[in-house]
C-alpha positions as CSV (number, residue, x, y, z in Angstrom):
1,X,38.4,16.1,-30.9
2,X,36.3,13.2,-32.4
3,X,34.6,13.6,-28.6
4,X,34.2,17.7,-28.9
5,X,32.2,17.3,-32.4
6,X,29.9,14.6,-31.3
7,X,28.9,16.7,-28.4
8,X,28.7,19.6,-30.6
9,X,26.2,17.6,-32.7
10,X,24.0,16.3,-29.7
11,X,23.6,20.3,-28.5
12,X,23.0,21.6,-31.6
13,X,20.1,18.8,-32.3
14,X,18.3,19.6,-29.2
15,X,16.5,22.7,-30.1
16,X,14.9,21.3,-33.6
17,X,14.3,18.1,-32.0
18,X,12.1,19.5,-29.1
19,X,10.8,23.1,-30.5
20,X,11.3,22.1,-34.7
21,X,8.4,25.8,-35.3
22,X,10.5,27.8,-33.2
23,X,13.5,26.5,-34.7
24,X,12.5,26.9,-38.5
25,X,11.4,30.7,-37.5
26,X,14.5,31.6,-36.3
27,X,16.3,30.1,-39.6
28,X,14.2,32.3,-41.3
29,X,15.1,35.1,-39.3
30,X,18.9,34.7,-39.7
31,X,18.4,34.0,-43.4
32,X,17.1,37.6,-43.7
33,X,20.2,39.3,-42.3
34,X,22.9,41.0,-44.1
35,X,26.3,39.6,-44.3
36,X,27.7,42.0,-41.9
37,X,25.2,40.9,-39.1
38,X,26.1,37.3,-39.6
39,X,29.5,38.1,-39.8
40,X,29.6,39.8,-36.4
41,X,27.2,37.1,-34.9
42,X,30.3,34.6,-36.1
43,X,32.5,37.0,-34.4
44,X,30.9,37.0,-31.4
45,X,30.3,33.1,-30.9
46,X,34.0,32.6,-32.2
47,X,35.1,35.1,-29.2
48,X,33.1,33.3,-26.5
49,X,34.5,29.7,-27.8
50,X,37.8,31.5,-27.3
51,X,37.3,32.4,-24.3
52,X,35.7,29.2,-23.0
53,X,39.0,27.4,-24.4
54,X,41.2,29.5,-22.3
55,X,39.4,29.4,-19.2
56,X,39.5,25.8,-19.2
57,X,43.1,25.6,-20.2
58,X,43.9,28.5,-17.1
59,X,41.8,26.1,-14.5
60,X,42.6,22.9,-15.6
């Protein structure tokens, strides 16, 4: 698990490492939505990491 998060830190300090502008203006972007379209982006990402888990468990 320890393992899992650090990767999860490396990937997700990629993009503001190499494009920090592009990276701010999207923050900025996200900030302006509503709570129902964050909500449904969560949902979304949360489904895929689901279904990433369970493919790996079926082909492992």
């Amino acid at each position: 698990m320890i393992v899992a998060i650090g990767l999860m830190l490396v990937l997700e300090g990629i993009i503001p490492f190499l494009f920090p502008r592009h990276w701010r203006d999207t923050i900025n972007r996200i900030a302006r939505l509503t709570d129902g379209q964050i909500r449904f982006v969560g949902l979304v990402a949360l489904s895929c990491g689901l279904v990433v888990l369970v493919l790996v468990h079926i082909f492992s």
